[in-house]
C-alpha positions in Angstrom: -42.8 4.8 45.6 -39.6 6.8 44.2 -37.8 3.7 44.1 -40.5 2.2 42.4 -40.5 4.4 39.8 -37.0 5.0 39.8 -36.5 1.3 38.7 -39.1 1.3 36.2 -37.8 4.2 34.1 -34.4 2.3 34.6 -36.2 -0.2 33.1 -37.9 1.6 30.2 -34.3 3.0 29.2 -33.1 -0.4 29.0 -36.0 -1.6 26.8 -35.6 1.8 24.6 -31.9 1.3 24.9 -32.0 -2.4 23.2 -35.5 -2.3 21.6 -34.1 -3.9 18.2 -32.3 -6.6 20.2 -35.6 -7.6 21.8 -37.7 -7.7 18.6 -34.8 -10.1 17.1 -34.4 -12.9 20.5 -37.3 -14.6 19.5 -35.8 -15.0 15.8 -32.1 -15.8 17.4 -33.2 -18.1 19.4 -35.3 -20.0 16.9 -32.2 -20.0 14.2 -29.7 -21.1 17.1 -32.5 -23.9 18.1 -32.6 -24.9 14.7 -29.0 -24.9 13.8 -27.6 -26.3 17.2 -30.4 -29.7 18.4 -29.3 -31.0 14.5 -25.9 -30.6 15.5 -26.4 -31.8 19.0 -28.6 -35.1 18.0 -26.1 -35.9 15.5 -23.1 -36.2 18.5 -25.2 -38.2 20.6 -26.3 -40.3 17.6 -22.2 -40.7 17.0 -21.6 -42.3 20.4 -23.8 -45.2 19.8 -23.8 -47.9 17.2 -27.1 -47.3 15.0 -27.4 -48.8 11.5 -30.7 -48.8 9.3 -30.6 -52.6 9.4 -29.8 -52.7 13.5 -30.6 -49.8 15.7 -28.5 -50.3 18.5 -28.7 -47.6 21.0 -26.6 -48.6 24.0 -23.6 -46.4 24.3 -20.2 -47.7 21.9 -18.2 -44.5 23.1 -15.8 -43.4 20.7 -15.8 -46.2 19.0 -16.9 -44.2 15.7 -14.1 -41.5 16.3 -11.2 -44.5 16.4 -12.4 -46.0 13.6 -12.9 -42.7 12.2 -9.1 -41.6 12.5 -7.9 -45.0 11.1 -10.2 -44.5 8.3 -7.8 -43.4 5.1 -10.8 -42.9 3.0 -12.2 -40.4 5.5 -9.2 -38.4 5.1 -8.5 -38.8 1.4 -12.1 -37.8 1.2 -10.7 -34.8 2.9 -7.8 -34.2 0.7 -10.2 -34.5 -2.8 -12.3 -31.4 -1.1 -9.7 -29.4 -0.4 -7.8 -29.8 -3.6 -10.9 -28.9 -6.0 -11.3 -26.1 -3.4 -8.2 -24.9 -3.7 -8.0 -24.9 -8.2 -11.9 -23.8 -8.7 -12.5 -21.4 -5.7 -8.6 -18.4 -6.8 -10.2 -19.4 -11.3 -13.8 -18.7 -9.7 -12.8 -15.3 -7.8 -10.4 -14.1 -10.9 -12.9 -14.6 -13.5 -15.5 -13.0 -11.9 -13.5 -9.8 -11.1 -12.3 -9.7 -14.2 -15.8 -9.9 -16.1 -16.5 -7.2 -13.2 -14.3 -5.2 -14.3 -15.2 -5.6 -18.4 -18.5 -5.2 -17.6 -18.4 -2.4 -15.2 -18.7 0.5 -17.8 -22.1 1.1 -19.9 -22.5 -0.2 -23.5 -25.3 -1.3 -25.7 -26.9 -5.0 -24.8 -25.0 -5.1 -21.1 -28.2 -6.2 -19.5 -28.6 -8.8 -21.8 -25.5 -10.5 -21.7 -25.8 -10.2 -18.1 -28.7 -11.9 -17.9 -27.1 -14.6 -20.3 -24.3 -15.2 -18.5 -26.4 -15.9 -14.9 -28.2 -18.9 -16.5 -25.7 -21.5 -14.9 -26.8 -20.5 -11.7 -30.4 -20.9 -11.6 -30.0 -24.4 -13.6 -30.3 -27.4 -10.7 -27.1 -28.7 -9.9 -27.7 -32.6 -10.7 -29.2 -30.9 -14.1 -26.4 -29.0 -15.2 -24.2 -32.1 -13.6 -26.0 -34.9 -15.6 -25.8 -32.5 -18.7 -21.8 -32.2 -18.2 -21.2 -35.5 -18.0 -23.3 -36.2 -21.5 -21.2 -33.5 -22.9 -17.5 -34.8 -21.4 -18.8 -38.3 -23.2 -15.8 -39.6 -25.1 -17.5 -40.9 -27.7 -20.5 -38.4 -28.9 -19.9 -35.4 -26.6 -19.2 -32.0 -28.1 -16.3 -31.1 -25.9 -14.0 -33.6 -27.6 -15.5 -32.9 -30.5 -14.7 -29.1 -30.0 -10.9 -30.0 -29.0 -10.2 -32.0 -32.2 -11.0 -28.7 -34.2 -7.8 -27.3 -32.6 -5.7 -30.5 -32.5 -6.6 -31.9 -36.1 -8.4 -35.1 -35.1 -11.1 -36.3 -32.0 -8.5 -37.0 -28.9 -10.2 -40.5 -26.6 -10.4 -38.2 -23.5 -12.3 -40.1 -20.7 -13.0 -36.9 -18.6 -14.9 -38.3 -16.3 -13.7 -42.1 -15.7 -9.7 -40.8 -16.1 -8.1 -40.2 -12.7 -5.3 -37.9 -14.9 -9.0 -35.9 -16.3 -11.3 -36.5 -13.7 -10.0 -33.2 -12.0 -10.2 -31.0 -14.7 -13.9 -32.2 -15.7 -14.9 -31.0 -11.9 -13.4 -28.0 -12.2 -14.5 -26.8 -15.1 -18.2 -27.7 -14.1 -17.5 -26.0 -11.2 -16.1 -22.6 -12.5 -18.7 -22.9 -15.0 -21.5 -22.8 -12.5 -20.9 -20.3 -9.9 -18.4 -17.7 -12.1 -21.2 -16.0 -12.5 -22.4 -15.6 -9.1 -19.0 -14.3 -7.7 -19.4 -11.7 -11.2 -22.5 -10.4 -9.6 -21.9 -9.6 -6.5 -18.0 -8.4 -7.4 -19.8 -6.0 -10.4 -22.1 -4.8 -7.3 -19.3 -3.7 -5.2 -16.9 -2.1 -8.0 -20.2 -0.2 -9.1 -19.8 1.1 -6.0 -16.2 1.9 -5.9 -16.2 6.4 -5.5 -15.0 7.6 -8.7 -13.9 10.7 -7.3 -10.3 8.0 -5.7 -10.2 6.6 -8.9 -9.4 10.2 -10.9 -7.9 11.2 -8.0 -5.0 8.4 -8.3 -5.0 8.6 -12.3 -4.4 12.4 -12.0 -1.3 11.5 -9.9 0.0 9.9 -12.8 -0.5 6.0 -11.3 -1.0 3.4 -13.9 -4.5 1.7 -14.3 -2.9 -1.5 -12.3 -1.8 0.7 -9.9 -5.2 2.2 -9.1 -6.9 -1.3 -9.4 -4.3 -2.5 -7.0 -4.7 0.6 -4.5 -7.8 2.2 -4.5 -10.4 -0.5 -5.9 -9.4 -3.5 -4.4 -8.8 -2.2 -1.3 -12.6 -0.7 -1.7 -14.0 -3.9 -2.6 -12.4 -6.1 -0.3 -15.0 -6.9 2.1 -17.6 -7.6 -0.1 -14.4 -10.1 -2.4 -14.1 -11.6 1.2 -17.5 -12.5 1.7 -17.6 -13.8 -1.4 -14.5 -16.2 -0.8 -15.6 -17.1 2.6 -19.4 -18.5 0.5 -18.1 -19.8 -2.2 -15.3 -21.5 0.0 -18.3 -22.9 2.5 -20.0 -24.6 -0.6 -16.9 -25.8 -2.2 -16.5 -27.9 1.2 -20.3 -29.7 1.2 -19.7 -30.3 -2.5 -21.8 -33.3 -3.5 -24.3 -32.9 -6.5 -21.8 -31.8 -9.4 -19.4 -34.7 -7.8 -22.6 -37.6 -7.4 -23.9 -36.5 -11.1 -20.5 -35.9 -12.8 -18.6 -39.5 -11.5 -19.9 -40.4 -8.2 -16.9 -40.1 -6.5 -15.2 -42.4 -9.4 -12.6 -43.9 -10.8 -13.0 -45.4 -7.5 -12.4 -43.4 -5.0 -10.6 -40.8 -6.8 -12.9 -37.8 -7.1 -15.1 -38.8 -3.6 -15.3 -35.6 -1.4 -16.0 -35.7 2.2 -20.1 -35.0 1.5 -19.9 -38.3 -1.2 -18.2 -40.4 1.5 -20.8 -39.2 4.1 -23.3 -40.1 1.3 -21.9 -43.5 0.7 -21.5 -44.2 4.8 -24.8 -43.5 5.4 -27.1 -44.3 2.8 -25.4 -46.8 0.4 -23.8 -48.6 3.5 -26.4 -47.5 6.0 -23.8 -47.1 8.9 -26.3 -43.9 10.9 -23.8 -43.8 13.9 -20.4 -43.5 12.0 -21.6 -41.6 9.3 -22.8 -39.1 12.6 -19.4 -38.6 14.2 -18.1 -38.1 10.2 -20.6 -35.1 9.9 -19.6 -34.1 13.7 -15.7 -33.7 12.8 -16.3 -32.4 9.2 -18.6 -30.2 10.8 -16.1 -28.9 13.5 -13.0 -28.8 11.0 -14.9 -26.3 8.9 -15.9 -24.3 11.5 -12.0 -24.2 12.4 -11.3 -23.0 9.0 -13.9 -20.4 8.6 -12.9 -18.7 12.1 -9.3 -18.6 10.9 -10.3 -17.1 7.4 -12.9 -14.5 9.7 -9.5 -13.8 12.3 -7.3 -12.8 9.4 -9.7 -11.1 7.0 -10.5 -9.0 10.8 -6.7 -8.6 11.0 -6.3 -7.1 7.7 -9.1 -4.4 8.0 
């Protein structure tokens, strides 16, 4: 009987002990069910040879991945991601720090323009996409219309069937859509910043670069991590601006890897190829976000 109870108030301590870890398994394991079988189905789906028009299930092997490497469009696909990537996400994350920053002290109407300058988020991305590529029209859109007020006469730019403008179309829909997003939650986190450092380092005589450079970013950095690392995750699934804006056109000149997938799966109707091209695009980016976690850990 000691033993007995012995173990069970061993027992209780460990239910006491890790309480909030019981009441969230059921919830973990639900979210790892849900995010994992997709995954899972999807790799056995990519070792067969299923089309919509022929479901053949017999195993093919890696038949899918050797066609996949020798597929240059794949990879171009690839390269077309992380390129837009790579211009929209540094504009994105300077623009928002810096309207942070502008908008960080109090003044009459803040609220207001605040809630004026969120409204690109909450429109539907194949809206706002559609509604870019009306306005990038070479012929009646405003935004040549707008640049021959500077340059004396309407330019003939074709923004969005150019492969020299094509870029700059998707990036400026881009930055024009989730700016505001990263300027929310970088306005949160300099709100937050202690004032009490920032006097502190102006008192020593350090310039106001200085202090944004020592004391607040250094404050805000996790949060301005976060923020890449998100913005960074949807700039590598970017389909809807991309589909509405020039599906993937000229060509295949502005086709990222979520348009090819697209394009493989439902415009071609390949099931099993376009499976192992979700399976590797899905293991590439998990590669890249554990490297950007590793360092951002490395830096703390």
């Amino acid at each position: 009987m000691p033993s007995l109870a012995l173990r069970s108030s061993a027992f209780d301590t460990l239910v006491d002990r890790h309480f909030r870890h019981i009441l969230l398994l059921p919830a973990l394991i639900f979210l790892l069910a849900l995010g994992t079988l997709p995954v899972l189905y999807n790799l056995f789906v990519s070792f067969q040879d299923i089309t919509m028009l022929d479901e053949n299930r017999s195993f093919a092997g890696a038949l899918n991945y050797q066609r996949l490497v020798s597929d240059t469009r794949f990879w171009e696909a690839w390269g077309h991601t992380f390129l837009i990537a790579a211009i929209a996400l540094p504009i994105q994350i300077v623009l928002g720090l810096g309207l942070g920053v502008l908008f960080l002290p109090e003044f009459p109407g803040k609220r207001v323009f605040v809630a004026l300058m969120v409204l690109p988020t909450v429109i539907s991305p194949i809206v706002a996409g559609a509604s870019w590529r009306l306005m990038f029209d070479h012929q009646f859109g405003p935004v040549n219309q707008i640049l021959g007020w500077f340059m004396g006469e309407t330019p003939v730019i074709l923004w969005t069937t150019d492969p020299s403008f094509v870029y700059p179309a998707i990036v400026i829909l881009e930055v024009w859509a989730h700016t505001p997003f990263v300027f929310l939650l970088l306005l949160a986190a300099l709100a937050q910043v202690d004032r009490s450092l920032i006097d502190a380092a102006e008192i020593d005589g350090a310039s106001r670069w200085t202090v944004f450079r020592r004391v607040v970013l250094p404050t805000i950095r996790p949060v301005l991590f976060t923020v890449i690392l998100i913005r960074f995750v949807d700039l590598m699934r970017l389909f809807d601006f991309i589909y509405a804006l020039t599906q993937g056109g000229p060509g295949t000149t502005s086709e990222t890897i979520s348009v090819y997938m697209y394009v493989q799966g439902f415009q071609q109707f390949a099931t099993s190829y376009t499976g192992a091209l979700a399976f590797v695009s899905i293991v590439v980016t998990s590669i890249l976000i554990f490297f950007l976690m590793r360092r951002a850990s490395l830096e703390r």
